[in-house]
N, C-alpha and C positions, 0 to 999 in steps of 0.2 A: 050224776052217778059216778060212781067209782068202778076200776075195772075190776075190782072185788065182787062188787056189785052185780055187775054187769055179766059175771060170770055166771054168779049165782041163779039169775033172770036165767041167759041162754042153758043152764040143765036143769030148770025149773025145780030147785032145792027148794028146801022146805026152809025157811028160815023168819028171825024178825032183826028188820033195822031199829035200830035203840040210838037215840043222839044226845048231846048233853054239850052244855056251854064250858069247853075248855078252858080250864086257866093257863096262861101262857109264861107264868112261873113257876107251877108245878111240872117235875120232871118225870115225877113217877106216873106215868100214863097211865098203866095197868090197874095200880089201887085207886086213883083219880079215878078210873070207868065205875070200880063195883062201889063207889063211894056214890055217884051220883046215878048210878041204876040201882043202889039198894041191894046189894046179891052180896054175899060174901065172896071177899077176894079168891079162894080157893075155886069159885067157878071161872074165875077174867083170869085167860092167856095171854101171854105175851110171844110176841113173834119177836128172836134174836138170830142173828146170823151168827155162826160160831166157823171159823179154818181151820180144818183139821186137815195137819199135813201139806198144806199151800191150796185147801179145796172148800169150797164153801161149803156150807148146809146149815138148814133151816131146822133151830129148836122152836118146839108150842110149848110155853107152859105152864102151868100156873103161877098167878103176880106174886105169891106166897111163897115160890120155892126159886131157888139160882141154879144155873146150871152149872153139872159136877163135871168139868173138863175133861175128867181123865175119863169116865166113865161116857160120857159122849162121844170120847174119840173111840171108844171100845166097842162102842152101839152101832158107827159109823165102817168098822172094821182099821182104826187108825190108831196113831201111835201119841200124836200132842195134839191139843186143842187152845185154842185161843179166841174171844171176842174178837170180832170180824169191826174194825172202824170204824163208828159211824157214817161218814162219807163216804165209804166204801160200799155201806149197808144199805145207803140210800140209791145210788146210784144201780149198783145189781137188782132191788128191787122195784124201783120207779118211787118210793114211798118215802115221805118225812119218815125218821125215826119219831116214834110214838103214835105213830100212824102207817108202819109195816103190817101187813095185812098177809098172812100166809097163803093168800090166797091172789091169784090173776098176778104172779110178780113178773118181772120183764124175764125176767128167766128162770127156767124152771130147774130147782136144785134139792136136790134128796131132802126130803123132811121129816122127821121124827116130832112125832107127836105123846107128849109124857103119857106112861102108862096110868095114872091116875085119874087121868078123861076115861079108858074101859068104864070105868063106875057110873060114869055120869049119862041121865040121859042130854042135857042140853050144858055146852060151854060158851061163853064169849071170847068172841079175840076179834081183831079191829075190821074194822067194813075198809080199811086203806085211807083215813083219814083222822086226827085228833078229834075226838069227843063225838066219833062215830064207829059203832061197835052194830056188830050181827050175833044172835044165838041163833046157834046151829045145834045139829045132834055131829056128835065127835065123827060116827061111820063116815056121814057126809063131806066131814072135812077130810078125811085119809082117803075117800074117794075121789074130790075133788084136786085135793094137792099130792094125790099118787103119794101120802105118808104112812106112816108104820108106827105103831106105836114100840115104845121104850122108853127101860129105865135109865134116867140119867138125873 
């Protein structure tokens, strides 16, 4: 189990785990999930670390859309934004990149969650490992990772 997982177990969320045989040369994780779960991409989120200002924080968001910097440093109450490392983004949240999981991360960092999840009753976004995904209901996630939804 993953501490995604794990989380989910100890506040008795409502959820399903979904797995699938990762390709280890595909990078795009996100459209790799709703490819081999069948969902359109518009429902599979991706979990990105963005620095805003020298400060981390966690976007959700759909694999279909990229996040708008200046508008996330705005969401954030900040001035620049920037992709946060890879290695950077692994180590802050204990997670392979492609396998960042907004949820259980080693440290807890303000997260925003795209307002286009409000619509939806259920999203995916990763259980904290490659070619392993959880649907949840969006409320759950902004409850569980203390996020907010906005536009970015």
């Amino acid at each position: 189990m993953t501490p995604a997982i794990n989380l989910l177990k100890k506040y008795k969320a409502e959820y399903q785990v979904l797995q699938f045989e990762h390709d280890p040369n595909n990078t795009n994780f996100a459209l790799e999930a709703a490819t081999h779960l069948n969902v359109s991409p518009s429902l599979v989120f991706k979990t990105l670390l963005v620095d805003v200002d020298g400060q981390l924080h966690v976007a959700v968001l759909p694999a279909t859309k990229q996040v708008e910097l200046k508008q996330f440093a705005k969401a954030v109450g900040g001035k620049r934004a920037a992709m946060a490392e890879p290695k950077l983004a692994e180590r802050i949240t204990g997670y392979l990149v492609g396998g960042i999981s907004p949820l259980a991360q080693k440290r807890r960092l303000k997260t925003l969650l795209h307002s286009s999840a409000m619509q939806l009753p259920c999203i995916y976004v990763s259980a904290g490992k490659r070619g392993l995904e959880v649907a949840i209901a969006p409320e759950v996630l902004l409850a569980l990772c203390g996020a907010e939804y906005a536009e970015f």
